[in-house]
N, C-alpha and C positions, 0 to 999 in steps of 0.2 A: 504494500500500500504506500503510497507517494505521502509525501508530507507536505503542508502548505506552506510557501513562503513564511517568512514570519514580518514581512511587511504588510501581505495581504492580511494575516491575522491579527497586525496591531492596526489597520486601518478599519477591518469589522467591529472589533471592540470599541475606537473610538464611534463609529458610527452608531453603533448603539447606544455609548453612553451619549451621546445628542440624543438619542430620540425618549428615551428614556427623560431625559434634563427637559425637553421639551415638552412629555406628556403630561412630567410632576407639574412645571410652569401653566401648562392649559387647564388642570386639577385643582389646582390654587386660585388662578385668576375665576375658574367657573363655581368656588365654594365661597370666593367672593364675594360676585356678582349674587351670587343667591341670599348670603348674610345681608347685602347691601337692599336687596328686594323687600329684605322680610322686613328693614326698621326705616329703609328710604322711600317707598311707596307714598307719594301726596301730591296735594294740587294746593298745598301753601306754600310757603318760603321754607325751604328745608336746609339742611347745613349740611356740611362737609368736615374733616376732622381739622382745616383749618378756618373755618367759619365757628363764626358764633351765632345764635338763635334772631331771627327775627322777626317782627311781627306782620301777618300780610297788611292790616290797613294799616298801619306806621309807615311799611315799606312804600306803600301803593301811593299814601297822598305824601309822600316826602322825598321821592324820587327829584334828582338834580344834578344836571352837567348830563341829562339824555343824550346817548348818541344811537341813532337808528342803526339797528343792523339788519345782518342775511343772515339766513339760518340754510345751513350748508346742508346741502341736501346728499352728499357723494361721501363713500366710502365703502372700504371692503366687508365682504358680510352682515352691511347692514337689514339684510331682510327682504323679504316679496312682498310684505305689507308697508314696506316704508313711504311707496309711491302712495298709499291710502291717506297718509297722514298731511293734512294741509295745515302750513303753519302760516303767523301775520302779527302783524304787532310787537316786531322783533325792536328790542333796545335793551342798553344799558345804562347804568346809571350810578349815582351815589344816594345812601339813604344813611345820613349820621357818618357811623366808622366802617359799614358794609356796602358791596357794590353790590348793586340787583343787578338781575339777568331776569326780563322778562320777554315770555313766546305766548302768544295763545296759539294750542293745536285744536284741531277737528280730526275724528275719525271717520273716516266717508267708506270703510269697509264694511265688511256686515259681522266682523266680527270684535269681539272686546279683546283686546288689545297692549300690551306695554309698552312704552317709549322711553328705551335708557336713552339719554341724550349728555352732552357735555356743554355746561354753560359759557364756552369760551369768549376770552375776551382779553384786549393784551392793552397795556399801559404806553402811557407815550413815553417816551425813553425808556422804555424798559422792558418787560419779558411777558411771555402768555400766560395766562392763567383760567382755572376751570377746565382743562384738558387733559390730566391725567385720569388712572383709574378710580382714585379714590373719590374725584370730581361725580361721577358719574349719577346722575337725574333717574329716579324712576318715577313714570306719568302712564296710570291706566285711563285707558278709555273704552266708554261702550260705543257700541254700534253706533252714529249719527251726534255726540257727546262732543260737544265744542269744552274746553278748559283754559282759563288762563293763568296762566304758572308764574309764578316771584320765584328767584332760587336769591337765599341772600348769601356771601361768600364775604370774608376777610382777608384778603391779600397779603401773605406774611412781607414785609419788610417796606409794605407800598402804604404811605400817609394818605388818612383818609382827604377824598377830594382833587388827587390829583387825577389829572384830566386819562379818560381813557381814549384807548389810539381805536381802537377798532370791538365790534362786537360780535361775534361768530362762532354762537353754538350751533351743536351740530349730531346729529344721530349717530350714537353708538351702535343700537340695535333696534328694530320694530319686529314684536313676536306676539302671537295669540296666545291667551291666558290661557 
């Protein structure tokens, strides 16, 4: 019986151990998303672990320094319901020491619906924020169920008030409940 190189067999191993590093990474990220379901699910102002609480009529009548945005509709695996989901009333803003991120969606599918979404939005001189995973929005909707959503967010190291550059959340995923 032949033997196998021992380049091929240390290139198998590594390749496994990627796929392996890879499956643990997609197991984590997906028991995430799910922890993140079970206590992020709303249609008020929700937080994030560097946000602090806010209130939706606080947020709603004290929004200041609006800037209109788009709500980015492209990305990978976002979903075969995402085209269902019509959004409008994109902006962002300041409320106190919290930047709001406000969307109203409609569900025009027929069926009820999740919307993880990312409240992006990036500072003027300075860096994006709302677009990691931790960021990540969950918004159920029923069939024909219009919602308008406040996410409120604290920007670690950015003084409330300065001005932001751009607003652009953006669909993580659209999945039927």
């Amino acid at each position: 019986m032949e033997k196998e190189p021992e380049g091929k067999q240390s290139h198998e191993k590594t390749t496994l151990k990627r796929k392996l590093i890879l499956a643990l990474a997609f197991v984590v990220v997906f028991f995430v998303g799910i922890a993140m379901g079970a206590s992020g699910k709303t249609k008020t102002v929700t937080t994030t672990a560097a946000a602090k609480s806010v209130t939706t009529t606080a947020a709603a009548k004290s929004v200041t320094d609006k800037v209109v945005g788009t709500f980015a509709r492209n990305g990978f695996g976002i979903g075969q319901l995402a085209p269902k989901i019509r959004t409008r009333d994109t902006y962002c803003g300041w409320s106190g020491k919290h930047v709001i991120v406000h969307v109203t969606m409609r569900n025009t599918s027929a069926e009820r619906v999740t919307v993880q979404w990312y409240p992006g939005y990036s500072i003027v001189n300075g860096n994006s924020h709302g677009t990691g995973l931790t960021s990540v929005q969950y918004t159920s909707l029923n069939p024909g169920q219009t919602e308008s959503v406040l996410i409120g967010q604290s920007p670690k190291g950015v003084t409330a008030g300065t001005r932001i550059a751009r607003c652009y959340p953006s669909f993580f995923n659209v999945s039927s409940d």
